[in-house]
N, C-alpha and C positions, 0 to 999 in steps of 0.2 A: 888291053886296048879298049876294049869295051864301056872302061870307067872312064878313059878320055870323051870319050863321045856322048858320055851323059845315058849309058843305058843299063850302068849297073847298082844303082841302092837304090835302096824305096827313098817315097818320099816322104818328106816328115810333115806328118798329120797333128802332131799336138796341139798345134791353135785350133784346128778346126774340132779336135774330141773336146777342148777344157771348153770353146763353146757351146757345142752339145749337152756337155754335162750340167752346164751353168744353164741352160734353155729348159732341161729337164727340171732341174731344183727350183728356177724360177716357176715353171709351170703348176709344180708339185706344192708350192707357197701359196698360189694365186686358190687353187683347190683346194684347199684346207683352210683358207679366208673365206671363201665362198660356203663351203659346209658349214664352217662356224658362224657366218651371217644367220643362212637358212635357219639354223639350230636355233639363234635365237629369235628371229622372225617369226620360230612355230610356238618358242615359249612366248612371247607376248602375244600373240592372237588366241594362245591358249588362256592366259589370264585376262583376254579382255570376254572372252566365251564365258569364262566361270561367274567375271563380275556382272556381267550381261545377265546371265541365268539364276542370281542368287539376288540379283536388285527386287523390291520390292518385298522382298521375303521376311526383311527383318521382322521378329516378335518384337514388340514394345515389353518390355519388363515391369513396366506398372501404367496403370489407367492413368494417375495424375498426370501423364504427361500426354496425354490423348488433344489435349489444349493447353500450349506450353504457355500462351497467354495470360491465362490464371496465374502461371507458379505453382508452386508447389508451398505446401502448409507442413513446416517444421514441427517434430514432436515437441512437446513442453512449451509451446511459444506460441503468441498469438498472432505474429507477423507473417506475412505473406511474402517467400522469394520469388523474387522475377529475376529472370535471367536476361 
């Protein structure tokens, strides 16, 4: 008599655990989009540090171009290249 009156099974919860489950998986997507932004948020302000810190460094590899105005004087020729 008890099942007439509504006081004997549980109640079916399955909608409310598969949206639980799906809240969690969403949550756990959103977290691993955000890590992976960061991640690279920290490599790009890392390459902008390194070009920052290594600008002005370059060696010139030869005097002749110390004034790229001139050009430069080919060996065996008597022409002058301007770039």
């Amino acid at each position: 008599m008890g099942m007439l009156m509504g006081g004997g099974g549980k109640p079916d919860t399955s909608a409310a655990e598969a949206s639980l489950a799906l809240q969690k998986k969403q949550a756990a997507d959103a977290e691993a989009r955000a890590l992976e932004e960061k991640r690279m948020l920290a490599e790009q302000s890392a390459g902008r540090r390194r070009a920052r810190g290594a600008s002005g460094e370059r060696v010139l590899l030869s005097e002749a171009r110390l004034t790229p105005e001139t050009g430069i004087e080919t060996l065996g020729s008597d022409e002058t290249m301007t770039s």
